[in-house]
C-alpha positions as a Markdown table, in Angstrom:
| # | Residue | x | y | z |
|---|---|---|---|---|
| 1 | Unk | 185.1 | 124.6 | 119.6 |
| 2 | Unk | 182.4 | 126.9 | 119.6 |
| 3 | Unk | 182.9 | 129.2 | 115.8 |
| 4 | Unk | 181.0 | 132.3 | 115.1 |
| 5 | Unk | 181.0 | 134.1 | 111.6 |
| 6 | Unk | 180.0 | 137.9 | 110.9 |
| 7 | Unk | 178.6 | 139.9 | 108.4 |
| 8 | Unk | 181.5 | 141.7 | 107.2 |
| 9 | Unk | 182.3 | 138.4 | 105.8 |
| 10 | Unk | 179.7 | 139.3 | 103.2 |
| 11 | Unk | 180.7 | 142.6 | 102.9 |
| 12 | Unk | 178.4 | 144.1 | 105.4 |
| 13 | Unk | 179.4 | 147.0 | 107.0 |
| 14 | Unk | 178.6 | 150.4 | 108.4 |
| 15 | Unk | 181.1 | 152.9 | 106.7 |
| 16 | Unk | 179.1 | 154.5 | 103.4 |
| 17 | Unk | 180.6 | 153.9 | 100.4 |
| 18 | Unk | 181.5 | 150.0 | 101.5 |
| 19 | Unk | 180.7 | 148.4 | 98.4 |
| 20 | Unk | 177.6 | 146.0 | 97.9 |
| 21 | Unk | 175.5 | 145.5 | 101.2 |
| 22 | Unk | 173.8 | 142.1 | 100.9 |
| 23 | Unk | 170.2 | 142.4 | 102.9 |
| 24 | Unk | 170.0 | 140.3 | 105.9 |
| 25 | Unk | 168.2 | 137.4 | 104.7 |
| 26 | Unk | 171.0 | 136.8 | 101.8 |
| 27 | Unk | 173.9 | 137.1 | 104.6 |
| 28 | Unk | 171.8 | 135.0 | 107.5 |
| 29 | Unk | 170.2 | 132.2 | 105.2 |
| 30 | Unk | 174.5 | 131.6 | 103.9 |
| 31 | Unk | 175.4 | 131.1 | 107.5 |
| 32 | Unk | 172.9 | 128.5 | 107.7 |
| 33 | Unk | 173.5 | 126.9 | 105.2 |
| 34 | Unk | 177.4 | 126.9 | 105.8 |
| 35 | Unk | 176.3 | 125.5 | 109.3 |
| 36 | Unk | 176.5 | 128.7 | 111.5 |
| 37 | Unk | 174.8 | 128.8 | 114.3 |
| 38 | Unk | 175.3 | 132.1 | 116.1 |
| 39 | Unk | 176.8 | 135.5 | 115.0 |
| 40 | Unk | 177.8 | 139.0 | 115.9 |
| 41 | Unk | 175.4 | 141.5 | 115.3 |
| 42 | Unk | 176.3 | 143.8 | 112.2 |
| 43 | Unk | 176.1 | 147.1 | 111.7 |
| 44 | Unk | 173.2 | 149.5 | 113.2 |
| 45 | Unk | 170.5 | 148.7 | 110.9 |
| 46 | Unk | 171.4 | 145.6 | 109.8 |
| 47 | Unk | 168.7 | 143.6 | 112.2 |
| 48 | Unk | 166.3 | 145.2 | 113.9 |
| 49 | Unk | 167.4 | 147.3 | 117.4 |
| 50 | Unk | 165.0 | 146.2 | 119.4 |
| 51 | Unk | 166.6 | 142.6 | 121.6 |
| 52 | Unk | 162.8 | 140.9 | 121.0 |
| 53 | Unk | 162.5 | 141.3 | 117.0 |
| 54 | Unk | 166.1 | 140.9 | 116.5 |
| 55 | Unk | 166.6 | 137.3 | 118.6 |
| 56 | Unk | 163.2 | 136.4 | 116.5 |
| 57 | Unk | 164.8 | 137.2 | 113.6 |
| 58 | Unk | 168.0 | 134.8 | 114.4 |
| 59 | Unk | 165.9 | 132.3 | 115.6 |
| 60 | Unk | 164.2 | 132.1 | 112.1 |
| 61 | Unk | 168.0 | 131.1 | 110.2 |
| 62 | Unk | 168.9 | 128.5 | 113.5 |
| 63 | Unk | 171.3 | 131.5 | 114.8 |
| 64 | Unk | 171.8 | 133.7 | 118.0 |
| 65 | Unk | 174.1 | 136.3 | 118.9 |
| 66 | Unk | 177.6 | 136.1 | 120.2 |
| 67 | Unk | 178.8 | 139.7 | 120.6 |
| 68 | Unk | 178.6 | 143.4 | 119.8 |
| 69 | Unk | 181.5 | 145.8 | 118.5 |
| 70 | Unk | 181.1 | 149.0 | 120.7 |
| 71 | Unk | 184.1 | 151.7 | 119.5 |
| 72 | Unk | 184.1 | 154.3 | 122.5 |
| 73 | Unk | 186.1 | 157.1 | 123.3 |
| 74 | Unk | 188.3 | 156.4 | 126.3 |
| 75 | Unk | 190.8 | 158.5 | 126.5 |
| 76 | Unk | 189.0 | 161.9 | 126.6 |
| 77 | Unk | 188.2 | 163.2 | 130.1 |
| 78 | Unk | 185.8 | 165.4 | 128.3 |
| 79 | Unk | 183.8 | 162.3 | 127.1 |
| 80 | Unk | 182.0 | 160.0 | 129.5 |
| 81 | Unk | 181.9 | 156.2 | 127.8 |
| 82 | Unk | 179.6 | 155.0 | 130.6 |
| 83 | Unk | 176.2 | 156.2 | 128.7 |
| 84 | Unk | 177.2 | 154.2 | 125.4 |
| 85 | Unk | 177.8 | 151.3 | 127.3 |
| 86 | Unk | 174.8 | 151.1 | 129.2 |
| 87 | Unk | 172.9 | 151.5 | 125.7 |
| 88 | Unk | 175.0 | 148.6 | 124.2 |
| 89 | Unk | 174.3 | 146.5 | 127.4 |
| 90 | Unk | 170.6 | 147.1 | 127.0 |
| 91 | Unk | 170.5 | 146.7 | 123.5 |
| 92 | Unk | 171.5 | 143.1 | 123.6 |
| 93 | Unk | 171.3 | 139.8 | 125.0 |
| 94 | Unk | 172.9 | 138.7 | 128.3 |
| 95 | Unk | 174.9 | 136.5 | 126.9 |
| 96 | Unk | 176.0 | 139.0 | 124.1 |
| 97 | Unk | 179.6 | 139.9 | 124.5 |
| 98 | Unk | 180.0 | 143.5 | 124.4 |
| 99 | Unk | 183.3 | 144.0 | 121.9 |
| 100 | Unk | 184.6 | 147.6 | 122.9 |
| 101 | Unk | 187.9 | 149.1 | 120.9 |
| 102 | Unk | 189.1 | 152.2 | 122.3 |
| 103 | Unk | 188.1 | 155.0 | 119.1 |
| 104 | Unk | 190.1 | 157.7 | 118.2 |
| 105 | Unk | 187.0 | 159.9 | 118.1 |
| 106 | Unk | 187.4 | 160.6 | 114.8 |
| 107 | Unk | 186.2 | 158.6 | 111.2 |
| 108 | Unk | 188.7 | 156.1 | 109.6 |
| 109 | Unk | 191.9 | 154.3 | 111.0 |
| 110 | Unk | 194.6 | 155.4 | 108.7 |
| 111 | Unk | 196.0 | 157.7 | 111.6 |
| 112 | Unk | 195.6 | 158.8 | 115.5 |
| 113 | Unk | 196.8 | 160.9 | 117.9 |
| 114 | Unk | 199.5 | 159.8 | 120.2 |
| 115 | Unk | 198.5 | 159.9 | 124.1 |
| 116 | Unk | 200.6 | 161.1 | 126.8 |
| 117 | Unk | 200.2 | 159.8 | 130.7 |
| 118 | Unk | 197.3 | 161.8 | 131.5 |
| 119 | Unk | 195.9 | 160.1 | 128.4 |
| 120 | Unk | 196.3 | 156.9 | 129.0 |
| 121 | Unk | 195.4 | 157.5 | 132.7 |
| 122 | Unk | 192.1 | 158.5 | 131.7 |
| 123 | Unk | 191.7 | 155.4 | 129.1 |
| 124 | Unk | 193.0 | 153.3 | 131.5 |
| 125 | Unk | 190.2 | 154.7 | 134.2 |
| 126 | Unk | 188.0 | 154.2 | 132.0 |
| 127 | Unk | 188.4 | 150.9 | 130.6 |
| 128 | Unk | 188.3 | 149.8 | 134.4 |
| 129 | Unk | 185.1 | 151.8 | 135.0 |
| 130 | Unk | 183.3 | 150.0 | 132.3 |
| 131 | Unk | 184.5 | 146.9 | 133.1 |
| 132 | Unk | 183.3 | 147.4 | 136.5 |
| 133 | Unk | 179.9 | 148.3 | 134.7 |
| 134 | Unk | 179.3 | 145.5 | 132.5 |
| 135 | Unk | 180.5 | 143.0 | 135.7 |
| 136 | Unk | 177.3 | 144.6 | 138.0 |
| 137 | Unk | 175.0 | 143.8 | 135.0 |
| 138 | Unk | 176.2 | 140.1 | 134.9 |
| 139 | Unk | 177.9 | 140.9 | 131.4 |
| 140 | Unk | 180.9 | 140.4 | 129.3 |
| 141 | Unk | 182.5 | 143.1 | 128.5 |
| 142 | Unk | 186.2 | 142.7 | 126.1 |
| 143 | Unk | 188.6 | 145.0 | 125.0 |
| 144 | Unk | 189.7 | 145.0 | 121.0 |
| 145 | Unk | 192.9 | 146.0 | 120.5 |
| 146 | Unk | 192.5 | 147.4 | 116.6 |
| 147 | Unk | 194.4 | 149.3 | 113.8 |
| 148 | Unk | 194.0 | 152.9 | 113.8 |
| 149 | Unk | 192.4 | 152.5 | 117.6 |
| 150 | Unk | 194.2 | 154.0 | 120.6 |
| 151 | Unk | 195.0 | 150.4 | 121.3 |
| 152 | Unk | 196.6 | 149.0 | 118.4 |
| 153 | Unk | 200.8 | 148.6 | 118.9 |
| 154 | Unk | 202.2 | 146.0 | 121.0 |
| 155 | Unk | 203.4 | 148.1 | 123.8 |
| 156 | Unk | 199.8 | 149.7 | 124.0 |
| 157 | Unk | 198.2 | 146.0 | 124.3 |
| 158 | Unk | 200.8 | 145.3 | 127.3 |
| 159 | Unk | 199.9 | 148.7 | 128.8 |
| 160 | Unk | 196.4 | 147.7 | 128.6 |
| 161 | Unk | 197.3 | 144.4 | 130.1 |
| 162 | Unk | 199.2 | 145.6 | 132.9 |
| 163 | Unk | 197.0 | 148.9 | 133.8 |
| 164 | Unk | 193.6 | 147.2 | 133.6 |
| 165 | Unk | 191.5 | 144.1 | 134.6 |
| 166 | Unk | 189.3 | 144.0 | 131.4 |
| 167 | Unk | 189.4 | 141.1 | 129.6 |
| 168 | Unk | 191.0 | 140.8 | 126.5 |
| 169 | Unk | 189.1 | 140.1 | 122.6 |
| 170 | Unk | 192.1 | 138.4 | 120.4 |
| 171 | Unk | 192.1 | 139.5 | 117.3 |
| 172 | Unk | 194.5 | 137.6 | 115.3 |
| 173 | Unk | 194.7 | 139.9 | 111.9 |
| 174 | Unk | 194.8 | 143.2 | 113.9 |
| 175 | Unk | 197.3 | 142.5 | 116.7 |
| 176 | Unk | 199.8 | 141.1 | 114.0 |
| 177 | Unk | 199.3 | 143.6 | 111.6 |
| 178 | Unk | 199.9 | 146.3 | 114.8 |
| 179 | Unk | 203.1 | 144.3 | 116.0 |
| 180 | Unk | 202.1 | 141.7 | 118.3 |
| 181 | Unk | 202.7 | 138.4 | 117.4 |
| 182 | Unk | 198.9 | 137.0 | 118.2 |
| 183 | Unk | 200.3 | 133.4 | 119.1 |
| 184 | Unk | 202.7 | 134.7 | 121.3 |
| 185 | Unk | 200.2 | 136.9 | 123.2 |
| 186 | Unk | 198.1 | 133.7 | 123.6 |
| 187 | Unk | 200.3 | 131.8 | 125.3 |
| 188 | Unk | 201.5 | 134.3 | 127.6 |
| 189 | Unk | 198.1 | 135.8 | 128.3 |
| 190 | Unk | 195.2 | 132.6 | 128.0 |
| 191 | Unk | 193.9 | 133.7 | 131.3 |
| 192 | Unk | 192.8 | 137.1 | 130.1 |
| 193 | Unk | 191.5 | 135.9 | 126.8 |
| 194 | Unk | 187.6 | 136.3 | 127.2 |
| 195 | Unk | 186.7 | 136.4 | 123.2 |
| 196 | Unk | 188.4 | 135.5 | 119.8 |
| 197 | Unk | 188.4 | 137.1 | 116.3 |
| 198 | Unk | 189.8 | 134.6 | 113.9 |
| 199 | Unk | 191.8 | 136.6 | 111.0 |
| 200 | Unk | 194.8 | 135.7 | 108.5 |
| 201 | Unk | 196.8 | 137.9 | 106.9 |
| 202 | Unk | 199.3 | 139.3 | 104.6 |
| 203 | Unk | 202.6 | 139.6 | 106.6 |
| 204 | Unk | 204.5 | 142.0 | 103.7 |
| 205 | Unk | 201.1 | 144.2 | 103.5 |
| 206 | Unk | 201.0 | 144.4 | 107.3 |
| 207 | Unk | 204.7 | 145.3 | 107.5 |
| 208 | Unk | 204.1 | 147.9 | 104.7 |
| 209 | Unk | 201.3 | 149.5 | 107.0 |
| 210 | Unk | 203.4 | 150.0 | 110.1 |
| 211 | Unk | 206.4 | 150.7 | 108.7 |
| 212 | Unk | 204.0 | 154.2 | 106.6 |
| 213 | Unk | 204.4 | 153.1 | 103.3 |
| 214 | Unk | 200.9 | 152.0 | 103.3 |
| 215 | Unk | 197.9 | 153.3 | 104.7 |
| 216 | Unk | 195.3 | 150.9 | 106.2 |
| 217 | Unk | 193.1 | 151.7 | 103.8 |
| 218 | Unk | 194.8 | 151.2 | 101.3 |
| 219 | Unk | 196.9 | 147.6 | 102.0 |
| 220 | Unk | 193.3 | 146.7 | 103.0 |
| 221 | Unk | 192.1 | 147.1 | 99.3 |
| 222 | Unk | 195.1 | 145.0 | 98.3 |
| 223 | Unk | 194.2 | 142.0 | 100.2 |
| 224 | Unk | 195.7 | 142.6 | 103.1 |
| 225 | Unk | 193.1 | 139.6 | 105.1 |
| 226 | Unk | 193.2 | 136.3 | 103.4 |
| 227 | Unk | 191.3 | 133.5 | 104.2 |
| 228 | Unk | 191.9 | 131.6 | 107.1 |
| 229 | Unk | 195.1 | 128.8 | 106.4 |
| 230 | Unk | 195.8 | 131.2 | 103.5 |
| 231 | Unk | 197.8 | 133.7 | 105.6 |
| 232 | Unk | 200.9 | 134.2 | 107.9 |
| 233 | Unk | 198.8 | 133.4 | 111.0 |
| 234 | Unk | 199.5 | 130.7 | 112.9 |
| 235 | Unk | 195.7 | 130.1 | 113.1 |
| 236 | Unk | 196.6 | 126.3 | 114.1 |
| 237 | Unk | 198.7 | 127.1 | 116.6 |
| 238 | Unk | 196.8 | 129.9 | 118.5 |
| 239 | Unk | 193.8 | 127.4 | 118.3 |
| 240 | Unk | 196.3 | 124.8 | 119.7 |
| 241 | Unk | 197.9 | 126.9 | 123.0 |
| 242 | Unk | 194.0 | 128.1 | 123.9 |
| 243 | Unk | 192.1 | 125.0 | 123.3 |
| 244 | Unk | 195.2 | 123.6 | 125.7 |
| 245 | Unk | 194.6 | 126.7 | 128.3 |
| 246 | Unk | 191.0 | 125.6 | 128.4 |
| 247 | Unk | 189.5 | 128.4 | 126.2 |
| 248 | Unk | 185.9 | 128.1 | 125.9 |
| 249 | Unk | 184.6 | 131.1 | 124.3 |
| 250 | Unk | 183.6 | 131.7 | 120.8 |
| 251 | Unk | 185.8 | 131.8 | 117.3 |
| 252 | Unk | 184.6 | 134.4 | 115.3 |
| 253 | Unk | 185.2 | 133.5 | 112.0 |
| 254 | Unk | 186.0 | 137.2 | 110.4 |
| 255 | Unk | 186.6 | 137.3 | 106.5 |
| 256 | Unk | 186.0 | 141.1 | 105.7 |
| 257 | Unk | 185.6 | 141.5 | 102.5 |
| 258 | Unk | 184.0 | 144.4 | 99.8 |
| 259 | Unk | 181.3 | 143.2 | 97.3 |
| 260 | Unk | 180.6 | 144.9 | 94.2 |
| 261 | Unk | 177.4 | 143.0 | 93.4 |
| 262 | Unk | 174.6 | 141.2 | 94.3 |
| 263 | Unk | 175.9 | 138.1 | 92.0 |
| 264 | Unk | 179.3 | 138.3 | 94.2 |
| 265 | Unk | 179.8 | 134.8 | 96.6 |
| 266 | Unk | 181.7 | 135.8 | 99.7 |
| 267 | Unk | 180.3 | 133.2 | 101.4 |
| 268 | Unk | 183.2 | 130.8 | 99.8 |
| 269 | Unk | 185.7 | 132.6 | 101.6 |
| 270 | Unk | 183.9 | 131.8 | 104.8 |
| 271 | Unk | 183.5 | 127.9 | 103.4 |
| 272 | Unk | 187.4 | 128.1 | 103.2 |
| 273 | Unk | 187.8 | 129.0 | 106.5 |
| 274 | Unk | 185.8 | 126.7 | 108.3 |
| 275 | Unk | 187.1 | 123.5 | 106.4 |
| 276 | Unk | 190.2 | 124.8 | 107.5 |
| 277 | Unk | 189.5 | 125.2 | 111.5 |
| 278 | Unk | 187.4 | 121.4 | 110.9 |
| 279 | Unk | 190.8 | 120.0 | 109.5 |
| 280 | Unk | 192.6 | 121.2 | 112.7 |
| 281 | Unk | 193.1 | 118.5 | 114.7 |
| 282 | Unk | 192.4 | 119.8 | 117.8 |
| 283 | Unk | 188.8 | 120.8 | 116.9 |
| 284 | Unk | 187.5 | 118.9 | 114.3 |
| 285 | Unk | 185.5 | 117.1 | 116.4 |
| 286 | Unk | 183.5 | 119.8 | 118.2 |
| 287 | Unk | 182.0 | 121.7 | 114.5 |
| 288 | Unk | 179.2 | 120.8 | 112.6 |
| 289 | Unk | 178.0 | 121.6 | 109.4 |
| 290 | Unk | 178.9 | 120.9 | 105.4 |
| 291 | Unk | 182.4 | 121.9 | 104.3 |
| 292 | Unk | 181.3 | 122.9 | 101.0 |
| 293 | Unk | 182.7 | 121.8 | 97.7 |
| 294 | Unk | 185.8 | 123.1 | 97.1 |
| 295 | Unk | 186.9 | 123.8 | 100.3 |
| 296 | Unk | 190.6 | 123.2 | 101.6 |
| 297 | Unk | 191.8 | 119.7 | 103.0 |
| 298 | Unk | 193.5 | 121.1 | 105.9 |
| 299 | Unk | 195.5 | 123.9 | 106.6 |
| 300 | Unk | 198.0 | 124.9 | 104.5 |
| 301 | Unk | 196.4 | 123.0 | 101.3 |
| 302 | Unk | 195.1 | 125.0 | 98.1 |
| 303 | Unk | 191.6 | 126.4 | 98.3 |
| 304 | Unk | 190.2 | 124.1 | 95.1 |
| 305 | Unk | 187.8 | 125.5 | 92.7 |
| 306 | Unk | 185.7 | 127.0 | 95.6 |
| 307 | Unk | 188.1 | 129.1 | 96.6 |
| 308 | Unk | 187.8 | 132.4 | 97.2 |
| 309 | Unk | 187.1 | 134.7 | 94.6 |
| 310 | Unk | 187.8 | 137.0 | 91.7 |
| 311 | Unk | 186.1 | 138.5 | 88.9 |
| 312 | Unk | 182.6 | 137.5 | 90.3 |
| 313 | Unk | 182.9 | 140.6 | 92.4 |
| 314 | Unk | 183.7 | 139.3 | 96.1 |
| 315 | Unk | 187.3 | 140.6 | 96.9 |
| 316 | Unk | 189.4 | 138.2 | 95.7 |
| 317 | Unk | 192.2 | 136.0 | 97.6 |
| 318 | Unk | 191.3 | 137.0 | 101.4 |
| 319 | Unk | 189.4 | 140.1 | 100.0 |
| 320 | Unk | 190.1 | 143.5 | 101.5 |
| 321 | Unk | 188.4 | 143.6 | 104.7 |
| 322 | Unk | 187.7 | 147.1 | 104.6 |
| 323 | Unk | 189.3 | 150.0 | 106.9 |
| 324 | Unk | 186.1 | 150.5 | 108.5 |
| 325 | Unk | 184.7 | 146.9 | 109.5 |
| 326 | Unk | 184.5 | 147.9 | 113.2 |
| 327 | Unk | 184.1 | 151.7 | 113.4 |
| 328 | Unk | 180.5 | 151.5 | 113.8 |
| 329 | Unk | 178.7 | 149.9 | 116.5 |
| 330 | Unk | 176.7 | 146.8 | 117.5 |
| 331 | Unk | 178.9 | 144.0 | 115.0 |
| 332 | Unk | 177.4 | 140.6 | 115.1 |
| 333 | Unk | 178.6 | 137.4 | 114.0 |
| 334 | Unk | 177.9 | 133.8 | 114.0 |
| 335 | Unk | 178.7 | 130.4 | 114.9 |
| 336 | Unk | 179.4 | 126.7 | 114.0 |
């Protein structure tokens, strides 16, 4: 099993106003030493642009990169997505995934229009025609269904699935907290599974956010991620049905979090998460690395004294994972 973590983990992310951002030697040298060995890229800024300085950089902490988020407007006929993914594919390394959610065009994700047919023949288009691009450069190229994306409810992921050949990124925490159930969708859909995003989650707080009572936002703030074996995903059995349909992408570990601090510790969350996926018995076997004190037994048992967090200043149980992890561009993260 091949596990990637990220830097919203530690609270990195591009939306001003997101807390504490740790500097990239704090968040790279804890993925080390967790036993990470490759991540997504971050927010712009966050390593260097240039592909040369920034694989030097990785190199330097024993990581590489695994994969980019690229939000693009796709459903705009006005708006040609082809440019922004040419930069992206330039930008990294060939064997960078290229992560892209379908934006709203505007900032946040506590609400979006609603797309009629010409819409959604245009995003549809689209997707195809980048798909089509990323393929002639020898690239992988995935589609994130997301909250507050134009790709977010369940009928919209079957749409997708049925009215394009792009391959799929399966994010656990935002297909269930948009509707789908995540484990289902794996089993029915392994073969167009390219790339994984490993979330748990809050099942009342996602109800509360499709149901209107709760903005994203806002349910975010109150926990609405959890560790991983902490939630209401079946994280175990999603593992389970890919791993069994021959699966051999990357895991990317995602615990978004807000910091308020330098003197925060985020990085137990990500400890939690990983002794959970090593407790798995279907991949405990294929991940390296030290546990870290604390950390839970196997899924399902308590998270110990090194559990996540509190009054230290990391986000507490599952810490909020922030309403803007993925609205900006280029996201990284690592591996085990």
């Amino acid at each position: 099993m091949r596990v990637a973590g990220a830097p919203i983990s530690w609270g990195v992310c591009e939306v001003p106003g997101w807390g504490y951002q740790f500097p990239p030697h704090r968040v790279l040298a804890e993925m080390r030493g967790l036993g990470l060995t490759a991540t997504e890229l971050g927010p712009d800024g966050f390593l260097p642009p240039e592909p040369e300085r920034r694989r030097a950089l990785l190199a330097g902490y024993g990581l590489r990169a695994v994969g980019g988020f690229v939000p693009v407007v796709l459903h705009d006929p006005a708006r040609d997505p082809s440019p922004r993914i040419r930069a992206a594919l330039a930008a990294s390394d060939e064997d960078t995934a290229v992560v892209v959610a379908a934006a709203t065009g505007v900032d946040g994700y506590d609400g979006r229009p609603s797309l009629d047919a010409d819409g959604w023949r245009t995003l549809l288009g689209n997707l195809d025609r980048i798909g089509r691009q990323a393929e002639e450069a020898g690239r992988l190229l995935v589609v994130h269904p997301h909250v507050g994306t134009m790709v977010e409810t369940g009928e919209e992921v079957d749409r997708v699935l049925a009215g394009s050949t792009v391959p799929l990124c399966l994010d656990t925490g935002h297909l269930l907290i948009g509707g789908t159930d995540p484990g289902a969708l794996a089993a029915r859909a392994a073969g167009r599974i390219a790339h994984v995003h490993l979330k748990d989650v809050d099942a009342a707080l996602a109800g509360r956010v499709r149901a209107g009572a709760l903005s994203y936002t806002r349910a975010v703030a109150r926990g609405l991620y959890r560790p991983l074996g902490h939630g209401d995903v079946d994280v175990a059995g999603i593992v389970a049905t890919l791993t069994a349909a021959g699966y051999d992408g990357w895991y990317v570990l995602e615990q978004d979090v807000i910091v308020t601090g330098e003197h925060a510790d985020p990085g137990r969350d990500v400890r939690t998460g990983l002794a959970y996926l090593r407790a798995l018995p279907t991949v405990s076997a294929g991940l390296s690395g030290p546990a870290g004190p604390g950390a839970p037994a196997g899924p399902g048992a308590p998270a110990g004294p090194g559990a996540p967090a509190g009054p230290d200043g990391s986000a507490g149980p599952g810490g909020p994972a922030g309403p803007g992890r993925e609205t900006g561009e280029g996201t990284g993260e690592g591996t085990a």
